[in-house]
N, C-alpha and C positions, 0 to 999 in steps of 0.2 A: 504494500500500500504506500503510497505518495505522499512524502509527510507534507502537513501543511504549515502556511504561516499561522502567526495568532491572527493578522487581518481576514485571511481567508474562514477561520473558524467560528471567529468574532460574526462573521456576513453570514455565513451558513447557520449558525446560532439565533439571530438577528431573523433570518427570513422565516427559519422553524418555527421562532415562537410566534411570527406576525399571521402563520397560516395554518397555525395549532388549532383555533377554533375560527368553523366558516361564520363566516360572516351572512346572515339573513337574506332572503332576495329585496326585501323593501332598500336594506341600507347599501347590497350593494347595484342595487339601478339607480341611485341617487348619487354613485360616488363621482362616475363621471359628469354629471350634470353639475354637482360642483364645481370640480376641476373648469367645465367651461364658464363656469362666472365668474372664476377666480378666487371660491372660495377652499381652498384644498383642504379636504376631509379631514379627521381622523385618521390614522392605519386603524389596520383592524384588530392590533394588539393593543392600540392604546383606547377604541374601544370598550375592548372585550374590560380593562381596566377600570374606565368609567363604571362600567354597569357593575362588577363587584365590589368597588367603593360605595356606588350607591343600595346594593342589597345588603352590605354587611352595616350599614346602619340605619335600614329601615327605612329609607327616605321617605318623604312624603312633600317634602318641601325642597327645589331645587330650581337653581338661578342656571339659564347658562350664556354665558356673555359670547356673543357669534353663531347663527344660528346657522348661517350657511346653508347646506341643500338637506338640512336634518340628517344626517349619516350619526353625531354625537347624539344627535337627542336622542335617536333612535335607541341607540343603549344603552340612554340617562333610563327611557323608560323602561326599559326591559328589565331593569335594576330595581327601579323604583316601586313602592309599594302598592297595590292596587289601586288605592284613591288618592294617589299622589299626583302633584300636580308639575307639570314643569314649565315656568316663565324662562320665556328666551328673547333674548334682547340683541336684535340687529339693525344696523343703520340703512342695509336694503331693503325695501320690501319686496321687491323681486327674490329675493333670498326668501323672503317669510311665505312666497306663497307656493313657493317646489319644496321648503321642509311640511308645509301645511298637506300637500298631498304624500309626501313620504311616512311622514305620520299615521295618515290615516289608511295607505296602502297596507303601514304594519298593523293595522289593526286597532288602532287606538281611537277613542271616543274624543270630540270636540273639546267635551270637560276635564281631557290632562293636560292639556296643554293649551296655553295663553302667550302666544306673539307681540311683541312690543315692538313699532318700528322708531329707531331713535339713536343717537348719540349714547353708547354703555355712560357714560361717566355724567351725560345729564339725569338720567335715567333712575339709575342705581341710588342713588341720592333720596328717591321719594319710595323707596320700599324698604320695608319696615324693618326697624333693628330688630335682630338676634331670633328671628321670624322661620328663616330658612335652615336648612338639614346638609345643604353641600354646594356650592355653589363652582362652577368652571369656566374656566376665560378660556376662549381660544380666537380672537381678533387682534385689535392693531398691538403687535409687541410694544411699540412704544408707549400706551398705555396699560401697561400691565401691572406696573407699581401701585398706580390709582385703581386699577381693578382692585389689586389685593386689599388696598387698604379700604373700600367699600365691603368689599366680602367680608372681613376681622367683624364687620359693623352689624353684615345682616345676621351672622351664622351663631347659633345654639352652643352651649358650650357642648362639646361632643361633634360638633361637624366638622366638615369635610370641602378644604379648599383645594381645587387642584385646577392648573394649564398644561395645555397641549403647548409643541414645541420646544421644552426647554432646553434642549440643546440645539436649538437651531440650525439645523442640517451640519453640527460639525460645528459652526461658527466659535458656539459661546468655548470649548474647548480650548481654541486658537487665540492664544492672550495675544497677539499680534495683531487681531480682526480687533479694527474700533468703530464699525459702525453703529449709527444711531440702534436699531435693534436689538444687536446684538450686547451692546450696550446696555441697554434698558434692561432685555432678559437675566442676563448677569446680575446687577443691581436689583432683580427679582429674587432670583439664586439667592444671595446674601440676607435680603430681610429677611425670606424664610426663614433657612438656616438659622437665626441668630436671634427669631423672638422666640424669648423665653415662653409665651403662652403656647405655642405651639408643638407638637410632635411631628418634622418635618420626614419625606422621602424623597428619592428624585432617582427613579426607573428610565433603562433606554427601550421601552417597549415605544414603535414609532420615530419619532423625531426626539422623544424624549418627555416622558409627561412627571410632574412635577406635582405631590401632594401633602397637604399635610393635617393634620387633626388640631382641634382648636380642643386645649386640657379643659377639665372639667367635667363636672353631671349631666346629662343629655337634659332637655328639657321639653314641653311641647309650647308649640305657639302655631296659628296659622298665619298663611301668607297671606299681605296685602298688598296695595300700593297703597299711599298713604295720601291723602290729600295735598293739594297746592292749589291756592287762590289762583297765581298766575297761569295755571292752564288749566286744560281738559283732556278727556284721556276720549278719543272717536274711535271710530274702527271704519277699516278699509276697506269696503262690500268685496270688492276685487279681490282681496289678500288675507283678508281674515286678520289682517295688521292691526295692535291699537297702538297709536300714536297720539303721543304726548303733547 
């Protein structure tokens, strides 16, 4: 037999685990359909990851910041507990209305899930502290610091914060790479790592997904959005979007 490198075993390691378990028909006819709006999925081990972060603690409450063509939500809900609910906040709503039909291709009822089309970071802001069970970013890296520190806000003690991408295709690795991104992700890396309320992880299943447990007693709370004089929360007959 032909010995190998570690890169070569590293790859072969890397591709087994991303196609250890199949991935559904809903999530994977929606994955290209991302890819062509620009919004690039999840792999399908970081995933299969999502969905047992979210069953190993119950969810019923869960944020997920980038909604994309639904491939993540898909197995936020498969995770998730049967009257759970999942708020997913994108700034397309062309996004919100191919995750709307991949949603409901897997079989999911109108009543799990609630589309918000919007800016994350106006957003986030008017939904309720300490409300939510897990919350996952996977939009613009560059705000991903301000993701986390809205998530610290909404989430239960006992929840569950995690981003897709945390190794950024190799980048954040490469202390010599300083772009803006790569940048930011990094400076996500560390606050994890280093606040003490948290139990942090950081797996290369995908591109790299990043998660960590908020200490403390679980609690319950249900989700809302929270009132603001200055707007109103409509919904987009088209997209099933509500916009802020």
């Amino acid at each position: 037999m032909t010995e190998r490198s570690e890169a070569e075993i590293a790859l072969a390691n890397w591709q087994y685990v991303e196609a250890w378990l199949e991935e559904d028909a809903p999530a994977t006819q929606a994955r290209p359909k991302g890819q062509s709006l620009g919004a690039v999925p999840v792999g399908a081990g970081g995933g299969a990851m999502l969905r047992f972060l979210a069953a190993s603690i119950n969810a019923r409450a869960v944020v997920e910041i980038g909604t994309g063509a639904g491939v993540s939500g898909t197995w936020l809900l498969r995770g998730m507990a049967p009257d759970g609910l999942l708020t997913s906040i994108d700034i397309e709503p062309e996004h919100q209305r191919v995750a709307k039909q991949t949603f409901l291709s897997a079989g999911f009822q109108l009543s799990r899930f609630r589309l918000i089309a919007g800016n994350a970071l106006d957003v986030l802001p008017r939904l309720t502290d300490g409300a939510y069970d897990m919350v996952f970013g996977d939009a613009s890296k560059e705000e991903y610091v301000g993701y986390f520190d809205e998530a610290i806000r909404l989430l239960r003690p006992g929840g569950v914060v995690a981003f897709d991408n945390a190794l950024w295709h190799g980048r954040v690795a490469d202390l010599g790479n300083r772009d803006a991104p790569t940048v930011a992700v990094r400076e996500l890396l560390k606050r994890v790592r280093d606040d003490e309320r948290l139990i942090p992880l950081l797996v290369p299943n995908g591109d790299g997904l990043l998660a960590a447990i908020v200490r403390g007693e679980p609690g319950n709370a249900e989700p809302a959005i929270t009132s603001d004089p200055k707007s109103a929360v409509t919904e987009d007959p088209a997209t099933g979007s509500l916009t802020l």
